[in-house]
VOGU-3710 file (C-alpha; in Angstrom, 3 decimals, decimal comma):
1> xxxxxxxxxx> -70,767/-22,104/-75,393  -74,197/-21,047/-77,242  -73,953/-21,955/-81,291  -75,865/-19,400/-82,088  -75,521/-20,118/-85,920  -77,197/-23,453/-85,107  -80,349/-21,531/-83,083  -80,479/-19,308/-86,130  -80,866/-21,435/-88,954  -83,285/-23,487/-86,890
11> xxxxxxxxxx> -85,509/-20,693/-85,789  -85,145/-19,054/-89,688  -87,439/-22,088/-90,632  -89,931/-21,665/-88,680  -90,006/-17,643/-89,341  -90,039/-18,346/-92,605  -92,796/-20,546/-92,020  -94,859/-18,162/-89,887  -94,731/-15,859/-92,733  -94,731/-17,728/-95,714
21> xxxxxxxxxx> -97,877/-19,792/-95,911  -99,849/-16,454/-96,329  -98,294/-16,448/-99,846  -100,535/-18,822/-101,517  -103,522/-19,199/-98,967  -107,239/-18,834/-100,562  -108,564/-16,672/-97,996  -105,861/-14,290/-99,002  -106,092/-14,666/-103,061  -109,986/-13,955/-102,178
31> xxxxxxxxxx> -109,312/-10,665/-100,734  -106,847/-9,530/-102,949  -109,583/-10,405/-105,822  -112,290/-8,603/-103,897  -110,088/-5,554/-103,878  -109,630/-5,076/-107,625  -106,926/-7,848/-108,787  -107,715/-10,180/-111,342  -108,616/-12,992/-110,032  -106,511/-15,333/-112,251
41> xxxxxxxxxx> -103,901/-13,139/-111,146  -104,605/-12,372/-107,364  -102,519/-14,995/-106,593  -98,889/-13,955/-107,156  -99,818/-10,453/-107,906  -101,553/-10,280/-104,359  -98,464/-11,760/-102,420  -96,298/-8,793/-104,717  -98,592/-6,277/-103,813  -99,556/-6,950/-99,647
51> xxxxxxxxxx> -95,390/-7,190/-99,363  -94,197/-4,350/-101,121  -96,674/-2,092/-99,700  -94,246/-0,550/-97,314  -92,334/0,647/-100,374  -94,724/1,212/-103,028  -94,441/4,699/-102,365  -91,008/4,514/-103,954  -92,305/2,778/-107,310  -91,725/-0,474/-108,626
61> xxxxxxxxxx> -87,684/0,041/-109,183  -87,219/0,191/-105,084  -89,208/-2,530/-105,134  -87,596/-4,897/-107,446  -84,364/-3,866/-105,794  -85,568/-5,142/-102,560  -87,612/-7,682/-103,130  -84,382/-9,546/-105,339  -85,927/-12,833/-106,892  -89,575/-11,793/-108,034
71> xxxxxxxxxx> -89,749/-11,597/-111,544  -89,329/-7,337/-112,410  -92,038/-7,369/-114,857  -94,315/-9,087/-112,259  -93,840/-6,448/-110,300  -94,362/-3,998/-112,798  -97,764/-5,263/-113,499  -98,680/-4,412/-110,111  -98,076/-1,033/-110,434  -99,516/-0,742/-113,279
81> xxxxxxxxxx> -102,680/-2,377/-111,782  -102,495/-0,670/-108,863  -103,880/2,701/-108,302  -101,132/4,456/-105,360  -99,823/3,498/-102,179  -103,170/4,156/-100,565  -104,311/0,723/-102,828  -101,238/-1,155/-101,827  -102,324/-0,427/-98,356  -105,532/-2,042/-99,120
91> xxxxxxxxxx> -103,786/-5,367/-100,328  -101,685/-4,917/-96,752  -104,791/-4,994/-94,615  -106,228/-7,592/-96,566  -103,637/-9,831/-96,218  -103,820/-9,270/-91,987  -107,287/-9,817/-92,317  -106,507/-13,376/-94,092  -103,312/-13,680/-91,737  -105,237/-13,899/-88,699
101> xxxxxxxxxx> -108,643/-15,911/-89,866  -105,833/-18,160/-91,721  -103,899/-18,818/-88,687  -106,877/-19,447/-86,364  -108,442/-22,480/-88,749  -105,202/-24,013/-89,999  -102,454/-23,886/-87,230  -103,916/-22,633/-83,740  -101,040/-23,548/-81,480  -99,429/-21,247/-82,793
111> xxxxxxxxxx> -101,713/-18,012/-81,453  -100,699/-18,515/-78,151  -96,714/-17,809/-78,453  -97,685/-15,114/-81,504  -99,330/-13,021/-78,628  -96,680/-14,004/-76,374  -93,225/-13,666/-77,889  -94,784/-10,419/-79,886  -93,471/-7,656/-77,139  -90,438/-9,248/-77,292
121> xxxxxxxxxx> -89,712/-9,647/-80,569  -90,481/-6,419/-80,756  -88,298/-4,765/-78,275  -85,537/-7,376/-80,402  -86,167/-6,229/-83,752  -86,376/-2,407/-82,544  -82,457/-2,328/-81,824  -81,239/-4,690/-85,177  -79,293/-2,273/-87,049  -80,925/-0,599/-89,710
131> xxxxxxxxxx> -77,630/0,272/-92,004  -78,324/-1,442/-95,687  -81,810/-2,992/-94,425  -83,921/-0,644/-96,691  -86,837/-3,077/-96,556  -86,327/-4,257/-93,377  -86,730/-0,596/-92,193  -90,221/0,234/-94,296  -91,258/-2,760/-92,505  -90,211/-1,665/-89,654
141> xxxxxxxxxx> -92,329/2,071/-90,195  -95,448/0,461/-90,726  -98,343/1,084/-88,106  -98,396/-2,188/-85,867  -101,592/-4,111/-84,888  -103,300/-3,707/-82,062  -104,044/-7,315/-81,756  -101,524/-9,324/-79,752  -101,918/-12,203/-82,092  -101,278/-9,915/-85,505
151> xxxxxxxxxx> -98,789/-7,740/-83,754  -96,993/-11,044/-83,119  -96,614/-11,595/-86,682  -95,627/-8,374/-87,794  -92,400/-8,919/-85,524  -91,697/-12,300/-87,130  -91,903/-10,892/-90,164  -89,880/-7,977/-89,548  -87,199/-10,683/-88,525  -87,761/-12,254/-92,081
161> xxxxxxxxxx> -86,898/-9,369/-93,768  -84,497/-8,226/-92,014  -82,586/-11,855/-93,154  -84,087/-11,407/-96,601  -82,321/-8,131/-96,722  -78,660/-9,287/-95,280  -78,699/-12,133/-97,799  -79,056/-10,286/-100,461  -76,608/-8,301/-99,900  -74,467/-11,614/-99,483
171> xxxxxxxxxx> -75,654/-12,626/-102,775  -75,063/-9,145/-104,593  -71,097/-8,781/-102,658  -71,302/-12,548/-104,739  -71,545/-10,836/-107,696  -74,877/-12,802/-107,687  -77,954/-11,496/-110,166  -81,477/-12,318/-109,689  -81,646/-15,346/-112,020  -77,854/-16,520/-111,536
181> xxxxxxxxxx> -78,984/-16,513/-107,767  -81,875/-18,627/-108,112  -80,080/-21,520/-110,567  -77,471/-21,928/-107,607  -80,381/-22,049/-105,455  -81,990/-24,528/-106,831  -78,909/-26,988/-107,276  -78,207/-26,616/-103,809  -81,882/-27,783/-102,905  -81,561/-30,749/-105,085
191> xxxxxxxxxx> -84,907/-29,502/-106,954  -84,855/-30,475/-111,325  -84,157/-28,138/-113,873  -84,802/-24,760/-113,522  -87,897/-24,779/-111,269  -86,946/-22,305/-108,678  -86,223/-19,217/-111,143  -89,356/-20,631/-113,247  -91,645/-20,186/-110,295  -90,367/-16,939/-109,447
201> xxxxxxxxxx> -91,145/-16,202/-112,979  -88,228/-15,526/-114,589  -88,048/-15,086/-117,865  -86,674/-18,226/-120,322  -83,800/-15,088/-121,567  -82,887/-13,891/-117,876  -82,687/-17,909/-117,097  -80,612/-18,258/-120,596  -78,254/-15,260/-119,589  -78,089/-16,531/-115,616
211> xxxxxxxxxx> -76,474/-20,429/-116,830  -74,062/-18,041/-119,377  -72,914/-15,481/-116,511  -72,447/-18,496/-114,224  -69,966/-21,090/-117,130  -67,961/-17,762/-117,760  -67,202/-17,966/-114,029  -67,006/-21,724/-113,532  -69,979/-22,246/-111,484  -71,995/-24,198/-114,058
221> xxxxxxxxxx> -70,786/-26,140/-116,991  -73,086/-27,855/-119,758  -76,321/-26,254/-117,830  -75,379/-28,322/-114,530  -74,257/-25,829/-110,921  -70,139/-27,429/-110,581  -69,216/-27,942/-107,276  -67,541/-24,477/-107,182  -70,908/-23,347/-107,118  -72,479/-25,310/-104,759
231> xxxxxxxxxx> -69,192/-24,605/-102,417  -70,376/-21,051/-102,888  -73,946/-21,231/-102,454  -73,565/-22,986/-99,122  -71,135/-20,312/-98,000  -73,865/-17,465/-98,779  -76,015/-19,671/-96,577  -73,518/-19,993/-93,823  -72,451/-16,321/-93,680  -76,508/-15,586/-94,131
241> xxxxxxxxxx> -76,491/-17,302/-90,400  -73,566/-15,802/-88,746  -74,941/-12,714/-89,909  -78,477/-13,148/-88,660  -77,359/-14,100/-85,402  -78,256/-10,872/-83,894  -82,027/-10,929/-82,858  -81,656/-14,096/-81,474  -79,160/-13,206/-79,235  -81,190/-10,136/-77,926
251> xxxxxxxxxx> -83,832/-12,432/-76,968  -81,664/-14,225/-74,903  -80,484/-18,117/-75,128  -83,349/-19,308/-72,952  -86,120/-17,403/-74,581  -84,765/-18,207/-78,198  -84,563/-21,848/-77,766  -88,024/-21,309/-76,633  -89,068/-20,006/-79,650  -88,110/-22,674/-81,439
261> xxxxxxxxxx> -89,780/-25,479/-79,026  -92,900/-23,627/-79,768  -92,533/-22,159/-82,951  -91,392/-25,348/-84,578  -94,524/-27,634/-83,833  -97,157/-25,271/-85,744  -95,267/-24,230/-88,489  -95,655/-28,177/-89,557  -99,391/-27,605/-90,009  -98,454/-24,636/-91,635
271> xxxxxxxxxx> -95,961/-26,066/-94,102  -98,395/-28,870/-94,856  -100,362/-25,597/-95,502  -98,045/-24,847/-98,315  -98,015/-28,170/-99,907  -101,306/-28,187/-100,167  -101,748/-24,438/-101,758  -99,174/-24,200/-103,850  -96,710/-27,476/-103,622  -94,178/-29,183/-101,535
281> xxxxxxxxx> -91,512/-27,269/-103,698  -92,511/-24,512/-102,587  -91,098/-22,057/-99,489  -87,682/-23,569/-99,990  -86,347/-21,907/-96,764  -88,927/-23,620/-94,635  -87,640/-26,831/-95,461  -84,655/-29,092/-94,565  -81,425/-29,819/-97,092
//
């Protein structure tokens, strides 16, 4: 019998991977400068403003609803910085600009199964189901590449958020909030302090009010995750997988164990990418427990 589980949360890596490393990569922040951010800022405010772009027609409450763990106020300040949807489109095409120049210099093995698994992806992620995958869907509605390469990775990352989206919604039936989310989080990675909700920039008072929420309910005591809350953490992860099962199994056993033969090799380089950028810390879901 297939464990499909098992093929999911191996192949969730390396999506995550394909996707992630954009986040913090030079040629990206460049871009994002060039088009009007500060360039102090194009950084974080960049990565906020290529993603939500499918959304920013909504404003920045549909997109701190959807987006879950980036600081609200970040996200405010790219509104505020940003002039329309038409400008958030900008910061979309300049991020696919640095996606594919990125890709070619720092992980090139991985062009060939881009191009290759992209129609079927595609034809996958075209019959997910759409019910409580708001993001997922505006992802979904944007105008896909004509490159084969590019197109590719609009797929993957239409499989990211489609994930991003049920897990949230496994957090929030939790009775998780943003910052109590990201101290469990954290615990169950093993990673000091409060490092994941700090890098997502959460304020000190949201962290403060996150460890209170989480004692009241017995999931933290004297600013340390119990093991009631790593129990439940782990189950959020688990159901995440056995909930996420679904494109994989359109794809078919044999070409989803393929994926991962040729996915997985790359997104090394492209990890490495990561800890180079912004820290080995960093893009939590790429790496093993």
């Amino acid at each position: 019998m297939t464990d499909w589980d098992a093929i999911t949360r191996r192949n969730a890596r390396s999506v995550q991977t394909t996707i992630g490393w954009i986040f913090w990569d030079p040629g990206a922040v460049d871009r994002y400068a060039a088009a009007g951010l500060p360039r102090e800022l194009a950084g974080p405010l960049g990565y906020i403003a290529a993603r939500s772009a499918p959304l920013a027609c909504a404003g920045p409450a549909a997109v701190v609803a959807a987006l879950g763990s980036i600081s609200p106020p970040a996200i405010g300040a790219v509104f505020d910085l940003l002039d329309g949807p038409e400008t958030f489109a900008q910061m979309w095409a300049a991020r696919d600009a640095a996606v594919g120049e990125g890709l070619a210099r720092h992980a090139p093995d991985i062009l060939g199964p881009l191009a290759d698994f992209g129609p079927d992806l595609w034809h996958a992620v075209e019959r997910l189901p759409l019910e409580g995958r708001v993001f997922f869907g505006a992802c979904l509605a944007m105008p896909r590449p004509e490159d084969p390469v590019l197109s590719g990775w609009h797929a993957v990352n239409c499989l990211r958020e489609w994930r991003g989206d049920t897990h949230w919604a496994l957090l929030v039936a939790s009775g998780l909030s943003h910052p109590e989310a990201s101290i469990l989080h954290n615990a169950w990675l093993g990673y000091e302090g409060d490092w994941l909700a700090v890098s997502r920039g959460t304020s000190p008072q949201d962290i403060e009010a996150g460890w209170a929420d989480l004692t009241a309910r017995g999931l933290a005591a004297d600013r340390t995750v119990t093991p009631d809350g790593i129990v439940l953490r782990q189950r959020i992860e688990d159901d995440t997988d056995r909930l996420t099962t679904g494109p994989w199994q359109l794809l078919g056993e044999s070409r989803a164990v393929e994926f991962t033969e040729r996915f997985e090799p790359p997104c090394v380089a492209l990890l490495g990418r990561v800890d180079t950028t912004a820290g080995p810390n960093y893009q939590p879901a790429s790496r093993l427990r």
